[in-house]
C-alpha positions in Angstrom: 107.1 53.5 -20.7 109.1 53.5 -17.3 107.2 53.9 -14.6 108.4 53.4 -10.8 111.2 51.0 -10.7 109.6 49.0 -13.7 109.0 49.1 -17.5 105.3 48.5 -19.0 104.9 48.5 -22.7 101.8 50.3 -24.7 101.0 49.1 -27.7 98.8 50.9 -29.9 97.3 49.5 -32.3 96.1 51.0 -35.8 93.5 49.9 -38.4 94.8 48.5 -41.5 91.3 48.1 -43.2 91.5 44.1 -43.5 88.7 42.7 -42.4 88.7 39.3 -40.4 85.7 37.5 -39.2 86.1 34.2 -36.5 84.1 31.3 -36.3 84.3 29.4 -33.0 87.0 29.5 -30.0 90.1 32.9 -30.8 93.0 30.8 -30.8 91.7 27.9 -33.3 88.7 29.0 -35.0 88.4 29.0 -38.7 89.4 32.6 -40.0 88.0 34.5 -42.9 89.7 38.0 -43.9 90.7 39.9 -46.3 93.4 39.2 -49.1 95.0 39.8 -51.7 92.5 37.4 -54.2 89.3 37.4 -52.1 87.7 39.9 -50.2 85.8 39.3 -46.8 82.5 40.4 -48.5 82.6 37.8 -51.4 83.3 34.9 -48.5 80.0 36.0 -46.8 78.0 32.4 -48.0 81.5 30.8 -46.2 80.9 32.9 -43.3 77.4 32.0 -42.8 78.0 28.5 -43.2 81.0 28.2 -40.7 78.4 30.1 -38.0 75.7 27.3 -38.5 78.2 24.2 -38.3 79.8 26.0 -35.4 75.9 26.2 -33.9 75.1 22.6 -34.8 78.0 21.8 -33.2 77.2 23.3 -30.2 74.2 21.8 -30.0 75.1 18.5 -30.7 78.0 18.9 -27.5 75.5 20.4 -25.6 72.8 17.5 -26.1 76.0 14.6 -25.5 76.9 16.9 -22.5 72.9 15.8 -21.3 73.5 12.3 -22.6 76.6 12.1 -19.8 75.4 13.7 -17.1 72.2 11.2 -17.0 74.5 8.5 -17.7 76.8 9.6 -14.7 73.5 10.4 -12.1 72.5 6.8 -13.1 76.1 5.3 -12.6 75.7 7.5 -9.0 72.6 6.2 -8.1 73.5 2.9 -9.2 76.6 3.4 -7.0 74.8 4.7 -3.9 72.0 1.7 -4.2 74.7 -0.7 -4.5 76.7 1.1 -0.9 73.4 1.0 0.7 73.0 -2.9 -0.3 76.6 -3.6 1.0 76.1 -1.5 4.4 72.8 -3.8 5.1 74.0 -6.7 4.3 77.3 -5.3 6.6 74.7 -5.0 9.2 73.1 -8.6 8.3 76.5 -10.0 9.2 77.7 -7.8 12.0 74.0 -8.7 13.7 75.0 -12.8 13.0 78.1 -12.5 15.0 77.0 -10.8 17.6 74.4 -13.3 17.9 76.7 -16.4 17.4 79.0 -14.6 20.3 75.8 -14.1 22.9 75.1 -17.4 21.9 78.3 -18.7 23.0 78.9 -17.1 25.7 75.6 -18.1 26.9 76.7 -21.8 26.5 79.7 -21.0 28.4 77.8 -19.9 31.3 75.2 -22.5 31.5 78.1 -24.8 31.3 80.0 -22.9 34.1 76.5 -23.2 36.1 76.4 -26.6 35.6 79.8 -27.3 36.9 79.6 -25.3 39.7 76.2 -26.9 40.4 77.7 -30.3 40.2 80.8 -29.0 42.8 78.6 -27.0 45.3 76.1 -30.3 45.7 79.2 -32.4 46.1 80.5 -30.0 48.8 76.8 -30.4 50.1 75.7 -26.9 49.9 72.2 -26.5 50.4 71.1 -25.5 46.3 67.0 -24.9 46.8 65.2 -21.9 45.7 65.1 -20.4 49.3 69.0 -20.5 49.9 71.2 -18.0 49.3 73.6 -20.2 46.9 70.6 -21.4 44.9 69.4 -18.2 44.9 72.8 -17.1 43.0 72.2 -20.1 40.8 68.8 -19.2 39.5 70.3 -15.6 39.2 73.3 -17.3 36.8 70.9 -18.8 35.0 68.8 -15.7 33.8 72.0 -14.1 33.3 72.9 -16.7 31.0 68.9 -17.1 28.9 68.9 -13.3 28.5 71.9 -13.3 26.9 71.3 -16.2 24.7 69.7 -15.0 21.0 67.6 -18.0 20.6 66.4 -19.3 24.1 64.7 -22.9 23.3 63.9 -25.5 25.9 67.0 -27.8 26.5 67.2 -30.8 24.0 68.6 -34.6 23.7 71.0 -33.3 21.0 72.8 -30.8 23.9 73.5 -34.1 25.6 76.1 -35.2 22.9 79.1 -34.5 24.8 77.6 -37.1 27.6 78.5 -39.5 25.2 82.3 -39.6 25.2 82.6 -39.8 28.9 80.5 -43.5 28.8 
């Protein structure tokens, strides 16, 4: 049938009188229909048992289809216990070197204190509490113990370095 500037086709379709009867999915079901030895009616115990293998079946896919989706929401949570295991530990670590960095940084300063200690008593600057230079001392030295993680009373062992000057 032309119609417009293109061509659509109509097909009609007739009844033959076969009869066919489908069992499952249209393009790959099994078939039952009429012919030329055997007539539809007289496959009817076929028919019947092709309907409840096709409903087993269904059942059967729909109970594995269950089975998988638990198996995949335990493989998720597994998955999402084992990201929030790896972010805190991530933490753990991240925390450590920030630490080990303040801690450094701490010893830097007090060693920077130290030495400019040693030079401005050498230069004989006054260094007690009440002067302004000691004052920036004592400052230096917070400075240094807030930034330190682990703030411990000095010990012998910090004196190591002492030892290869002798």
């Amino acid at each position: 049938m032309k119609e417009y500037s293109w061509t659509r086709t109509i097909i009609e379709y007739e009844p033959k009188g076969d009869l066919e009867f489908r069992v499952g999915d249209y393009a790959c079901g099994r078939k039952y229909r009429d012919g030329t030895k055997r007539r539809l009616e007289a496959q009817f115990p076929s028919c019947v048992g092709a309907l409840l293998r096709e409903g087993r079946a269904s059942l059967i896919s729909a109970k594995l289809e269950v089975q998988r989706n638990l198996e995949r929401q335990a493989k998720e949570r597994q998955r999402a216990e084992l990201a929030r295991q790896i972010a805190e530990e991530d933490k753990k670590v991240q925390d450590l070197e920030t630490w080990v960095s303040n801690w450094a940084r701490a010893r830097q300063m007090r060693d920077f204190i130290a030495a400019l200690e040693k030079v401005w008593t050498d230069q004989g600057h006054d260094l007690s509490p009440e002067a302004q230079k000691g004052q920036r001392i004592i400052w230096m030295k917070q400075q240094a113990d807030r930034l330190d993680p682990m703030p411990s009373p000095p010990s012998v062992l910090d004196r190591k370095s002492e030892l290869n000057h002798w």
